[in-house]
N, C-alpha and C positions, 0 to 999 in steps of 0.2 A: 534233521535237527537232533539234537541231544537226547531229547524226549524220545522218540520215533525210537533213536538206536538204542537206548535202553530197554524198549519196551520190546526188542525184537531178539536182544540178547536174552530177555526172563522166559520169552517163547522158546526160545532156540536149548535155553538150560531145563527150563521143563519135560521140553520133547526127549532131548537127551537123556534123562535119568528118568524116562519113564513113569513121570508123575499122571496121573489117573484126570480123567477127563471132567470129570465132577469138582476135584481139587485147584485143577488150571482154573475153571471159569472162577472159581470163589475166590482165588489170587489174582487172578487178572482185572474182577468186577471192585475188591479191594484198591487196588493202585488205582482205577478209572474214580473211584468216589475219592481218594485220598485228593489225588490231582485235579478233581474238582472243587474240592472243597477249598481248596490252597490258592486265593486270588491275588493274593500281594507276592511281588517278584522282591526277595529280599538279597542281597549282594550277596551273600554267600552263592545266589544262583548262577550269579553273572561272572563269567570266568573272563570275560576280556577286562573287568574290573583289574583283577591282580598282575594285569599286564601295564598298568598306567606306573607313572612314576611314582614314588612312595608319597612326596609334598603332594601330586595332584590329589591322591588318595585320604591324604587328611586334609584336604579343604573340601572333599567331598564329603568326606564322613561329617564335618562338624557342620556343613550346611544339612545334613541331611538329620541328625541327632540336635546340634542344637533346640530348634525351638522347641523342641520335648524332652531334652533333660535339663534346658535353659527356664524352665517353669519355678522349678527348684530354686529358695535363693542362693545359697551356696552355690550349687552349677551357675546362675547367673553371673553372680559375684565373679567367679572365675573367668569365665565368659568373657566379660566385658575389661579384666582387669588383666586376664592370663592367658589371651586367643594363643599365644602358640601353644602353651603347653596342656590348653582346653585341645587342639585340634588334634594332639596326639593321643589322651584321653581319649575322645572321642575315634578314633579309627583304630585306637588298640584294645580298649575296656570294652568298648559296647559291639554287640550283637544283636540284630533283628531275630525274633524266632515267635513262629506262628502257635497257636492254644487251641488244643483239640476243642470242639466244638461240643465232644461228644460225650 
C-alpha cells in the first residue's frame, strides 16, 4: 500500500543520512500517532478519485458536501434551484480537512 511504501521510503531516508537512533523512533512514533489519530479517509487521499470523469466527480462531491453545506439557506437555496452549478461549487470550492486534536 501507499502507506507501507511511504513509511519505508522515511526508513530508508533516515538510514541514509544518518539520522541518530533516538531521533528515528521520535519521527517514526510521531507519523504512528498522526496516522492514528486521522480516522476519516478524505478524497484528497484517494487517488483513483481523480481518475473518474470530471461530471462523475461533481456528482460525487455534491452528494458528499451537500447535506452539510446544504444546512445553510443560501447553499440550500442554491441547491435546490442551481444543482449544476451547486455541483461545480461543490467539487471545486470545497475541501475536506481534518483539526488537530491537540
Amino acid at each position: 500500500s501507499e502507506k507501507n511504501e511511504q513509511a519505508s521510503l522515511l526508513r530508508r531516508y533516515m538510514q541514509q543520512n544518518n539520522v541518530s537512533a533516538p531521533l528515528k523512533a521520535r519521527v517514526l512514533q510521531s507519523i504512528k500517532a498522526l496516522s492514528q489519530n486521522r480516522s476519516r479517509v478524505h478524497e484528497s487521499d484517494v487517488a483513483a478519485l481523480r481518475l473518474l470523469p470530471l461530471s462523475l466527480r461533481h456528482d460525487l462531491s455534491q452528494e458528499v458536501y451537500a447535506p452539510h453545506v446544504g444546512v445553510h439557506p443560501f447553499f440550500y437555496v442554491c441547491n435546490a434551484c442551481f444543482s449544476m452549478q451547486s455541483r461545480k461549487i461543490f467539487s471545486t470550492c470545497l475541501a475536506e480537512k481534518s483539526l488537530s486534536t491537540s
